[in-house]
C-alpha positions in Angstrom: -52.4 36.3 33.3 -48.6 37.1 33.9 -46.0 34.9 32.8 -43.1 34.8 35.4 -39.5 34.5 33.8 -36.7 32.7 36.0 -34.5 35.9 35.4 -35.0 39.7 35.5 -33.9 42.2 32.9 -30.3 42.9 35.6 -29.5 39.1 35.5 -29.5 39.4 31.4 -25.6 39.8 31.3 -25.1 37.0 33.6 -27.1 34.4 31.2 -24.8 36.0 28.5 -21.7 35.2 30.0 -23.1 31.3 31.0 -23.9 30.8 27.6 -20.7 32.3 26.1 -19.2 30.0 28.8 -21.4 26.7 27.5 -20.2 27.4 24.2 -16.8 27.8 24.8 -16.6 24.9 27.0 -18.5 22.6 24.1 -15.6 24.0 21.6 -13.0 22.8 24.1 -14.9 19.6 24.5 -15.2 19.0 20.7 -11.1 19.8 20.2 -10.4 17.6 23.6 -12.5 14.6 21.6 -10.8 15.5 18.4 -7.2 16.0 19.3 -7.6 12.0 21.2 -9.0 10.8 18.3 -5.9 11.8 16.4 -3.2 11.1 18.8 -5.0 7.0 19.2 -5.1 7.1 15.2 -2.0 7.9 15.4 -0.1 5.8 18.0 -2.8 2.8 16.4 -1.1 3.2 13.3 2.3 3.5 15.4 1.7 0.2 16.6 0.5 -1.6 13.3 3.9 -0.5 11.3 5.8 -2.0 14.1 3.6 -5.4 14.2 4.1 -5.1 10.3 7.6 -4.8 10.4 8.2 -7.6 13.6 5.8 -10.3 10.8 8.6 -9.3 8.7 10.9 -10.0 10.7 9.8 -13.4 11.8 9.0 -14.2 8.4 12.1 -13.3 6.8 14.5 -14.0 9.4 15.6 -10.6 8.8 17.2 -8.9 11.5 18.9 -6.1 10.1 18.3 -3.5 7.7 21.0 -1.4 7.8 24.5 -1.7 6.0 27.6 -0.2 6.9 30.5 0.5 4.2 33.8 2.0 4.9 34.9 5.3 2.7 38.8 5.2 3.6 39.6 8.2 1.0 37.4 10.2 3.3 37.9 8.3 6.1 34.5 7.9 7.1 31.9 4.6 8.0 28.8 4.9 6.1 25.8 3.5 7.9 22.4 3.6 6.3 19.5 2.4 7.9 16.3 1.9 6.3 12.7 1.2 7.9 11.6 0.9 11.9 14.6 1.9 14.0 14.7 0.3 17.2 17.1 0.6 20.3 18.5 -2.8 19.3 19.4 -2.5 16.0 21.1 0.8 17.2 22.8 -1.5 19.8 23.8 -4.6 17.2 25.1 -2.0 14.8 27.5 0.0 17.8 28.5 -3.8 18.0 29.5 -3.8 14.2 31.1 -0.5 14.7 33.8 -1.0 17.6 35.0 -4.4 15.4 35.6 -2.0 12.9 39.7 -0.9 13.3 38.8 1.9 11.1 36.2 2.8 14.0 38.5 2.2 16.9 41.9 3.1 15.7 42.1 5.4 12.7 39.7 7.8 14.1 37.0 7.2 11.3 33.8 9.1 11.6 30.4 8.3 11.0 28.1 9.2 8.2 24.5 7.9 9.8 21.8 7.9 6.4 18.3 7.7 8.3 16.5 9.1 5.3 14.3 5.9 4.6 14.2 5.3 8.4 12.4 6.4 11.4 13.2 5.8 14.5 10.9 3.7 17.2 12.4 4.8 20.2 10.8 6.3 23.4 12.4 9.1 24.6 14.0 7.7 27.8 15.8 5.1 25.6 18.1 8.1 24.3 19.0 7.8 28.0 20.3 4.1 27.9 22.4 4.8 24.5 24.0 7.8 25.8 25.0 5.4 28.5 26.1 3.0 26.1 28.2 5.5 24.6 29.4 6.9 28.0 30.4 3.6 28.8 32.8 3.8 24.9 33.7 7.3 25.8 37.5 6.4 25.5 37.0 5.7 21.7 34.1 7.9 20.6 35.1 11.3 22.6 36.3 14.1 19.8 34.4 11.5 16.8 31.7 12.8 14.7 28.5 11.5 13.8 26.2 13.2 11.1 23.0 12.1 11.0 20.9 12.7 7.5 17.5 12.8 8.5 13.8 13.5 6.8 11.1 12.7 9.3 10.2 15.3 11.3 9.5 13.1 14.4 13.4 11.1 14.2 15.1 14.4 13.5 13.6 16.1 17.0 14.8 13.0 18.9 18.2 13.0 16.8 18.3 16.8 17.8 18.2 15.6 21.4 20.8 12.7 21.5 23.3 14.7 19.7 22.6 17.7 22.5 23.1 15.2 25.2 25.9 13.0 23.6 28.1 16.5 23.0 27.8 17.5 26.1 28.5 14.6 28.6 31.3 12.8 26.5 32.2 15.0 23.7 31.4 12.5 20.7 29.5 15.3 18.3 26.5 14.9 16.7 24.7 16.9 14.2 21.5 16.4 11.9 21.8 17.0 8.4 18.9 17.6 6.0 21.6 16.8 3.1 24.1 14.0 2.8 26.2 16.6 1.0 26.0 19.1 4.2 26.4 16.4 6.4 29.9 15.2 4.5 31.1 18.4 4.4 30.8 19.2 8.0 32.6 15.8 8.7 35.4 16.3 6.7 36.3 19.9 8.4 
């Protein structure tokens, strides 16, 4: 009795190269699965700080944590922020900043601490502040803003804004791993 085989000995390279191709395509499958896992783990976990922090919020009545102190021997504003940044809280405390006269009319610049924050903002919203600022260009064109950063996630985004902001009005922006660094630069 002969037993028939589906290939012949010249098709033996071809099966090689479908199986190397099957196994390569079930690691790409298996990093494909992993990789999404992650990212929703991730952007789940995103999304349960920021319900967190909105409870707190409503709870509390809080709608700030920031504060803002003025340093007139070095003439700068000190803003530190701690927690979930939002685009609205960046908004409210702009707000704070142009009723400073310090801010407006004695050329004060900005110390930004953002070492206990991170910032929630989509990358298109950098786009509506820049506007924002655009639209303050008269008062914040030649300023500087150092912005002391840890998270790896807030400083790329920070990197950004101060790309864009030095660019199309002229208000500079650097990130700072230091508050030291960051003072220095500001008071050259």
């Amino acid at each position: 009795m002969v037993v028939s085989c589906w290939f012949t000995w010249e098709a033996k390279p071809y099966v090689t190269i479908v199986a190397k191709f099957l196994k390569l395509s079930l690691i790409i499958v298996f990093l494909v699965f992993n990789i999404g896992y992650y990212c929703i783990k991730y952007i789940s976990a995103s999304f349960k700080s920021y319900l967190l922090l909105l409870k707190f919020h409503i709870e509390t009545g809080e709608t700030m944590s920031y504060s803002i102190d003025i340093d007139r021997n070095k003439k700068l504003i000190r803003y530190q922020h701690k927690g979930f940044i939002v685009k609205e809280e960046i908004g409210k405390a702009w707000n704070e900043f142009l009723t400073l006269n310090e801010f407006t009319h004695q050329n004060f610049n900005l110390l930004s601490d953002y070492r206990e924050a991170k910032f929630n903002i989509e990358i298109h919203e950098v786009d509506l502040i820049c506007g924002f600022l655009r639209s303050i260009s008269n008062i914040v064109s030649g300023k500087k803003q150092a912005l002391v950063l840890h998270e790896p996630l807030s400083t790329a985004l920070s990197i950004l804004f101060g790309e864009k902001v030095n660019e199309q009005i002229g208000f500079k922006v650097k990130v700072f791993s230091t508050k030291t660094a960051a003072i220095k630069w500001l008071l050259e």
